[in-house]
C-alpha positions as CSV (number, residue, x, y, z in Angstrom):
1,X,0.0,0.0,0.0
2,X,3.1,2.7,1.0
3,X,4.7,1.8,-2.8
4,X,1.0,2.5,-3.9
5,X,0.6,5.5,-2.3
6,X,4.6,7.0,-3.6
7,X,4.3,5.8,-7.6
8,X,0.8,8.0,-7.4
9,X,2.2,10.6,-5.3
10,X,5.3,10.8,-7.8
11,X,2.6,10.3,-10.6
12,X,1.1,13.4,-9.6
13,X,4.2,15.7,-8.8
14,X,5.5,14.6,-12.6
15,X,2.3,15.2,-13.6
16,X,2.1,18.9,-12.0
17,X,6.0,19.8,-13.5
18,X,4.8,18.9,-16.9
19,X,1.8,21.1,-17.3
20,X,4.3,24.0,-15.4
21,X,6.6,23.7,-18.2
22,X,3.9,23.9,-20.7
23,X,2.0,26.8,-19.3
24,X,5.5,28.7,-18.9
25,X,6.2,27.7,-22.7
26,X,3.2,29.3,-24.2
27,X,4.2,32.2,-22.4
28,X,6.7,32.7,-23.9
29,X,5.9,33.1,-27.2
30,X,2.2,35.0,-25.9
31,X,5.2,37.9,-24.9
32,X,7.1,38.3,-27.5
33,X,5.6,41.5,-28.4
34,X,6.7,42.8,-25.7
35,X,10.3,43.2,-24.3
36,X,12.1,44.3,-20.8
37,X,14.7,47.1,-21.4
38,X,17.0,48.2,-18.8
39,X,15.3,52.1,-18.4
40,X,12.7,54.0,-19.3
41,X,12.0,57.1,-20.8
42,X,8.7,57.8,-20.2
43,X,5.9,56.1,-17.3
44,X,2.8,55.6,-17.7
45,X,0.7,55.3,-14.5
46,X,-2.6,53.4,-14.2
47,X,-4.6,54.9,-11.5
48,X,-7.2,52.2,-10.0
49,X,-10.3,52.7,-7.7
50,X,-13.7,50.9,-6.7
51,X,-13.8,48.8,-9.7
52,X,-12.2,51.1,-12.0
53,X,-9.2,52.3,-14.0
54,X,-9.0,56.1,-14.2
55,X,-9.0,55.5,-18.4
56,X,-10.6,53.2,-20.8
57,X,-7.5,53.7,-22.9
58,X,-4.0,54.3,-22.4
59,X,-1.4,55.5,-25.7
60,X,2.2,54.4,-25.8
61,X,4.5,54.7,-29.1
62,X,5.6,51.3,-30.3
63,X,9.2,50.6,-29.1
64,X,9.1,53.7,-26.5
65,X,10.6,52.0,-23.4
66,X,8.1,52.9,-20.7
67,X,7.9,52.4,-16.6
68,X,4.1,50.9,-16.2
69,X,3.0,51.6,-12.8
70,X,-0.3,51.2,-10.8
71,X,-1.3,52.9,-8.3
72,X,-4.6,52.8,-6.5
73,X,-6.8,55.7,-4.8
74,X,-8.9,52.9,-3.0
75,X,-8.3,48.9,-2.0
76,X,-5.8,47.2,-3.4
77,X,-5.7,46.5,-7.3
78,X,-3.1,45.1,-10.2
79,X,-2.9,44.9,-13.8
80,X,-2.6,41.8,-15.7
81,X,-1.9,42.4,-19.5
82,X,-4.2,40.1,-21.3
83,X,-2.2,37.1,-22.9
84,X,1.0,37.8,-21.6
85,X,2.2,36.8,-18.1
86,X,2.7,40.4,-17.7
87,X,1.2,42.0,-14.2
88,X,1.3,44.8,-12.3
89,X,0.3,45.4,-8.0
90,X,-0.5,48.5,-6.6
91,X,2.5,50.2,-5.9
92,X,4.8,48.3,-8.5
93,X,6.3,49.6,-11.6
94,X,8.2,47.3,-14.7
95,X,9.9,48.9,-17.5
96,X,8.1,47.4,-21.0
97,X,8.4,48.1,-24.5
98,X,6.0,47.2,-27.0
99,X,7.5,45.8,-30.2
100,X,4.5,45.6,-32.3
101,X,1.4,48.0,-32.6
102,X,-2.2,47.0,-31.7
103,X,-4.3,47.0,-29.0
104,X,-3.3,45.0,-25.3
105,X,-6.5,44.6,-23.0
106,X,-5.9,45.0,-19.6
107,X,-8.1,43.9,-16.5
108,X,-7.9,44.0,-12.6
109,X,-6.2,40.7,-11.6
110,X,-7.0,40.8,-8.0
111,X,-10.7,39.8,-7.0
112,X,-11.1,43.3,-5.7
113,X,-15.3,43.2,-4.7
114,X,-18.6,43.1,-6.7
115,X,-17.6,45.5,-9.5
116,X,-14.4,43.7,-10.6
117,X,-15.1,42.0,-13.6
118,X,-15.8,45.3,-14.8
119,X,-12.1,46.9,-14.7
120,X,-11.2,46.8,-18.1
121,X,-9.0,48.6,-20.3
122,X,-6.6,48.9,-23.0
123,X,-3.4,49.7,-23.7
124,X,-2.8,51.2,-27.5
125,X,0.5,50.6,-29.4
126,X,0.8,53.1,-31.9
């Protein structure tokens, strides 16, 4: 029963490393529109509140390294750039550039009360 109970325990664990390595994979090639240089020269700053961001919309030129940081006027908040593993707490800052032009959604990736689902925004490459 104890050699029953390890081969499903190590079952598991192997199981568990594998779909780790694949989500972490995919990420990777989700960012490659965006990249980390070592300073910016411009920040942008996404002000957050009771379930909102203070703009629907949010302009950066493509490959203008930039210091992306939220802040928040009520409860806590963060930024998770949609399919990217790219996010943000209040209070934190990371220097991005965005290598190709388009649109980035954004949303509040901490279950912040009723009205959460409803911070959205985007971020516009241009």
């Amino acid at each position: 029963m104890r050699l029953r109970n390890k081969l499903v325990g190590s079952a598991i664990v192997a199981m568990l490393v594998l779909i780790v390595s694949a989500c972490g994979a995919s990420s990777t090639t989700l960012n490659s529109n965006i990249s980390e240089p070592s300073s910016a020269t411009k920040e942008v700053v996404i002000e957050a509140k009771s379930w909102e961001f203070d703009k629907t919309e949010y302009r950066v030129k493509k490959g203008e390294a930039i210091k992306l940081s939220v802040k928040s006027s009520s409860g806590f908040h963060g930024i998770k750039i949609e399919d990217t593993s790219y996010s943000i707490q209040t209070n934190e800052s990371k220097v991005l550039s965005f290598d190709k032009a388009g649109e980035y959604n954004i949303y509040c990736n901490i279950a912040c009360g009723s009205g959460h689902s409803k911070m959205k925004a985007k971020i516009i490459v241009e």
